[in-house]
N, C-alpha and C positions, 0 to 999 in steps of 0.2 A: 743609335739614339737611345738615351735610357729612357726606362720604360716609367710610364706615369704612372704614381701610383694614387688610386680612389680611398675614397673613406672606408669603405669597404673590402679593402683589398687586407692581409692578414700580414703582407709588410710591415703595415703599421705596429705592431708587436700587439695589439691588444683586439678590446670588441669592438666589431662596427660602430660606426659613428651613428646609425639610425637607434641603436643599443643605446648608445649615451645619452643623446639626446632626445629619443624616440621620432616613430615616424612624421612624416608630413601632416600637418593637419590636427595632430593631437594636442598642441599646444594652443589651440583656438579658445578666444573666448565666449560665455555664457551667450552671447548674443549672434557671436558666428556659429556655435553649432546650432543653433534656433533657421536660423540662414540655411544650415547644410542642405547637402542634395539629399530627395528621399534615397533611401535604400531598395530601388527597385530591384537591382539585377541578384545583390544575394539573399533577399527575401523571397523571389522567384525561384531560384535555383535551391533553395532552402526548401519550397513549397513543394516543389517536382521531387524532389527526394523524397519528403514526409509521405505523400500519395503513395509512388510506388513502392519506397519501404512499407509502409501500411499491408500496401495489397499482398506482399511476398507476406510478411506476417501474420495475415487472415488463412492465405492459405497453409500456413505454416501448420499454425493454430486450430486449425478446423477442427469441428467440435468440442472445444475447450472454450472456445469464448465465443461471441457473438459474432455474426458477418456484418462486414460494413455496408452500412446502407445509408440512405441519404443525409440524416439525422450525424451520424459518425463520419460524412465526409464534411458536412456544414461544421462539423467541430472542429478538423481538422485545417477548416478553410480558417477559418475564423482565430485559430492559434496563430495560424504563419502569418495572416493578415496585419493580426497586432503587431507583427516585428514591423511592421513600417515606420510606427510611431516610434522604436526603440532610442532614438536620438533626442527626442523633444519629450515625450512624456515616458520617463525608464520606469516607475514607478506604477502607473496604468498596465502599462506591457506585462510587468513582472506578476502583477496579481491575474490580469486579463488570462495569460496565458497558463498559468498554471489554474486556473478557475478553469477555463476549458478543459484540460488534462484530465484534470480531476471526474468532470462532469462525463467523460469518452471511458477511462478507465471505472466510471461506476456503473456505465452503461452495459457494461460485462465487453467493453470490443478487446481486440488484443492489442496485445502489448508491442511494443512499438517503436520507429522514431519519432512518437508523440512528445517524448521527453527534450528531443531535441529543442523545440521551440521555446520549453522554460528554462531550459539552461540556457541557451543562447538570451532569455527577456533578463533575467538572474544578472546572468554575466554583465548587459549593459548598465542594468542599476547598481552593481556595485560599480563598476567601473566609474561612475558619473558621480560614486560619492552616494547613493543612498542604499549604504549598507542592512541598515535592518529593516526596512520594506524587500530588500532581497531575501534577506535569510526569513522575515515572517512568510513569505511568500511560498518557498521552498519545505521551510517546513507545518506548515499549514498543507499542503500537499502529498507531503509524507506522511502527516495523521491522519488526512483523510483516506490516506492506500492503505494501512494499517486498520482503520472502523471498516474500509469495505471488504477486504482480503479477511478480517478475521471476526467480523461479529454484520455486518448489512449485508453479506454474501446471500445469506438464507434467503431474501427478501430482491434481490437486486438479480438481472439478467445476469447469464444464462442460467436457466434451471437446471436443477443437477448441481450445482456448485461446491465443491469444496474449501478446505480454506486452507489459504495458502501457507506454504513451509515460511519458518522463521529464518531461515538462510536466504532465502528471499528477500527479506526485510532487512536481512544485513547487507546483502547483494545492493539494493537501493539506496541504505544509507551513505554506504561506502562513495558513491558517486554522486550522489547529491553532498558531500565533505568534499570531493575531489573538483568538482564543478568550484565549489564556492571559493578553496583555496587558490583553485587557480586564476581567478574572479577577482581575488583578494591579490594576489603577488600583480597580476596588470595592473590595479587602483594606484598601489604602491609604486612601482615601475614607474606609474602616469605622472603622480603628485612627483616625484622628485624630476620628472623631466621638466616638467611645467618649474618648480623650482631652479634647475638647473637653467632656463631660458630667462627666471626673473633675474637670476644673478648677474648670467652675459648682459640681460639690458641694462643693468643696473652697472656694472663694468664698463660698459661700452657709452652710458651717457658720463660716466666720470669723466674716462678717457676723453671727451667730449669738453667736459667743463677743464680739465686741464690743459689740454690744445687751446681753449679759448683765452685762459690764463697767460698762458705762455706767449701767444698771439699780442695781446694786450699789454705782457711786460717789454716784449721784442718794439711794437711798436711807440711806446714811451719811452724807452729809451732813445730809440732812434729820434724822433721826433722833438723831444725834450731839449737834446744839445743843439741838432742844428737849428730848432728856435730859437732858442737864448741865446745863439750866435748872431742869428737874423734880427735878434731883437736888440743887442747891444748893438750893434752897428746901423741898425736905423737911427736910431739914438744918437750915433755920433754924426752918421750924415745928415740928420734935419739941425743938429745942435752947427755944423761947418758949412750948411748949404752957400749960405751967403761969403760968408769969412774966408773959407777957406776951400772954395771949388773944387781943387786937386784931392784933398782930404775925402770930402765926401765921395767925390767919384770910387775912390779907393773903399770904403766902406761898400759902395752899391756895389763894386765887383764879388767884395767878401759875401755879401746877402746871396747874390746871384750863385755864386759856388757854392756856399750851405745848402741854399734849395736843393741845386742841382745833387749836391752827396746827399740827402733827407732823400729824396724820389726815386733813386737808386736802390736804398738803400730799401724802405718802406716796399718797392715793387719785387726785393729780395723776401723780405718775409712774407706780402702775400701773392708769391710764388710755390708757395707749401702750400696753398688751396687748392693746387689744380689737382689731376688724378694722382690716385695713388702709386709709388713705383716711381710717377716722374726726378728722373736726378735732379736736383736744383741749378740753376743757370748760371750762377754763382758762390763760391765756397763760403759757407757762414764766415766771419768775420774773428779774428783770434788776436794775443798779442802781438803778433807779428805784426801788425795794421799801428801798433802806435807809435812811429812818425810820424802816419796820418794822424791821429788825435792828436798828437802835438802840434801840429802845423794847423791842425784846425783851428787849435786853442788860441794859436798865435794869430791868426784873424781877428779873433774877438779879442784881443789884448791884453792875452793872459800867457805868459813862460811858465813852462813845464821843464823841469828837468830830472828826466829818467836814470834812475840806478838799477843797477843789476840787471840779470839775462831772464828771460823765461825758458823753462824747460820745456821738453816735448811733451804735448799736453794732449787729451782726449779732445774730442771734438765740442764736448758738452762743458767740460773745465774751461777750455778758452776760451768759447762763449761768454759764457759765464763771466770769466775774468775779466773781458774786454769790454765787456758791459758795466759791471762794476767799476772800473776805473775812469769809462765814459762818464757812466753819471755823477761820478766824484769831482770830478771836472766840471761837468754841469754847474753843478751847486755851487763850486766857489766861482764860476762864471754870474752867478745870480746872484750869490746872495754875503760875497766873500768883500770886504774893500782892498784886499792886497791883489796885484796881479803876479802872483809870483806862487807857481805849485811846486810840490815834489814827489815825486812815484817812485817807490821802494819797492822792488821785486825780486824774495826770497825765497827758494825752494829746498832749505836745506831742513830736515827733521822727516820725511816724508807728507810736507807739506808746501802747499804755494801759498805765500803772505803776500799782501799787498798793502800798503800803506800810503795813502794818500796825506800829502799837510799840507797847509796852506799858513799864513801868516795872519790871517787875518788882519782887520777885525771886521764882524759880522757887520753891513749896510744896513740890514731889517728891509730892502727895496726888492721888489716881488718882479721877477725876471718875467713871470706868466706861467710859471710852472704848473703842475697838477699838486704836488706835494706828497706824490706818492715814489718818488725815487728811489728813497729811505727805505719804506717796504719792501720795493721791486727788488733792491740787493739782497737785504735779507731772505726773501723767499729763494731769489736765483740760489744764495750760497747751502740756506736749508733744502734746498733739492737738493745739492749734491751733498749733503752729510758735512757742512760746513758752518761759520760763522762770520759775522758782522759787527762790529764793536764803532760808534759813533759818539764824535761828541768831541768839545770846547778841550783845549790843552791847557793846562796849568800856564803856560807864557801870553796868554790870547788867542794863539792861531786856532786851528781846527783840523781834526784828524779822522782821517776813514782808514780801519782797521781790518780785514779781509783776511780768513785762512781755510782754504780748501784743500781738501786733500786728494795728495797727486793721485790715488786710484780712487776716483771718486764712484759710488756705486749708481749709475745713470739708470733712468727709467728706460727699460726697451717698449 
């Protein structure tokens, strides 16, 4: 069995799919992460760390800076605590916790994974988009380790103090830039994911509206002829009910067959609603089907007479065609006074023509149509990178003009 391969997995020739897209969850809106769950378990495991980092540090430290006491664990308590809000209020957290830092490091305690907790409040306010309450935040914290390391030393626990080396202060700055840029490349990462999800939805509701299109045009057509079939031959059986019994009978059988090819047909197209992957029940409908449209037409009392072969065509082309030359038919069914068509079917230039005429002359009598036929060809033929040409002939009749091209570039 071959082996499946995940989003994940480095078959795929590039990055993770969670890379691309980003993780679960990040792409939530303002009001789902309001929703989110607190942060208990890594603001605890955050907490447990800060503590006994601390204490390895005092003892480290001993006689350099002050021993922790209960004052310097309430600070510490009080830093990790804020990370709980870090989802709903980034901005609070980011000052909160670097405001406690500040206030543990003037109290002369040592140094520490105290910093932990403002990089981590830092990191979630830029992340969430409020970049300069992160960086004031930050560096407001580094001026204030700067006035106590080298000028409120004198003054501030533990006595004895000296003041601190300037490699020190670069050592600090260094990772308060390194904190922030990495702060800065998630925000970035974030925004183009989020991006990236507006577009697939934006993609995916197209996709959407052109299935529903497509839906819409599949169905008026279908519908369109074997009405106007239905509808002429009602016509002639109420106009013979009395006169001529046998006549009409023959008309109600024509209705009865339209219906019957219309609900066939109509439960062909929506049979592309069910699940995805499902094969369809029946092969979309192509040239090949038109002695059926001619014998259709001859129901409704209309001669068709076909020239030319159709070539082998893509699945989407023949559609297409067969649709086009349905509705063409339609129309001089409705709205045409000759019963007498012709369908010209040319494939020679790397292209398929279709040429429907009729003799007209125009009725002006409204079969029931929608009036949208006309379009529905056009769009079918401008999907495939094709044209539509309509309209009155120089002699009276009427001509529908069709040229698609045999490798027509289809929507996947």
């Amino acid at each position: 069995m071959e082996e499946q391969r995940t989003p994940r997995s480095p078959a795929w020739g590039g990055p993770p799919q969670w890379w691309r897209h980003g993780p679960p969850g990040w792409g939530r809106s303002e009001d789902e992460e309001r929703r989110a769950r607190w942060p208990w378990r890594s603001t605890l495991l955050l907490t447990v760390f800060v503590f006994v980092g601390s204490g390895f540090a005092s003892q480290a430290q001993e006689g350099e800076r002050a021993s922790l006491d209960l004052f310097a664990r309430a600070l510490l308590l009080v830093g990790c605590g804020l990370l709980l809000w870090r989802q709903r209020q980034p901005v609070l957290v980011a000052f909160g916790t670097a405001a406690a830092a500040m206030l543990y490091l003037g109290a002369g305690y040592p140094y520490g994974p105290v910093f932990l907790t403002v990089a981590l409040g830092c990191f979630s306010a830029i992340v969430a988009g409020h970049r300069r309450a992160a960086w004031t935040a930050v560096g407001m914290l580094w001026a204030g380790h700067v006035l106590v390391a080298h000028w409120l030393y004198r003054w501030l626990p533990p006595s004895g103090d000296t003041p601190a080396d300037w490699g020190q202060e670069l050592v600090v700055a260094t990772w308060i830039v390194a904190i922030v840029a990495l702060s800065e490349l998630v925000r970035v990462r974030r925004e183009q994911w989020a991006r990236d999800r507006a577009e697939r939805a934006q993609a995916a509701r197209r996709r959407a509206d052109e299935e529903r299109l497509r839906m819409a045009r599949e169905l008026h057509d279908v519908l369109a002829h074997s009405i106007s079939v239905i509808n002429v031959q009602a016509g002639v059986g109420l106009a013979l009910l009395d006169s001529d019994p046998e006549q009409a009978r023959t008309a109600l059988t024509t209705i009865k067959a339209a219906s019957k090819e219309a609900l066939g047909e109509v439960r062909q197209v929506l049979d592309t609603l069910r699940a995805p992957g499902d094969a369809p029940r029946a092969p979309a409908p192509g040239l090949d089907r038109l002695p059926e449209l001619v014998e259709q037409a001859g129901r409704a009392g209309l001669t068709v007479e076909i020239q030319g072969e159709a070539p082998k065509l893509s699945p989407g082309t023949d559609l297409a065609a067969f649709r086009i030359v349905q509705e063409a038919l339609t129309n001089v069914v409705r709205h045409s006074g000759s019963r007498h068509a012709r369908v010209l079917v040319d494939s020679t230039g790397g292209a398929l023509r279709l040429r429907i005429d009729d003799d007209g002359p125009a009725t002006g009598a409204d079969a029931g149509g929608s009036g949208n036929g006309l379009a529905g060809m056009r769009e079918r033929a401008a999907a495939l990178g094709g044209t539509i040409e309509a309209g009155p002939r120089d002699d009276g009749g009427y001509r529908v003009l069709a040229e698609l091209p045999l490798k027509a570039k289809e929507a996947r």
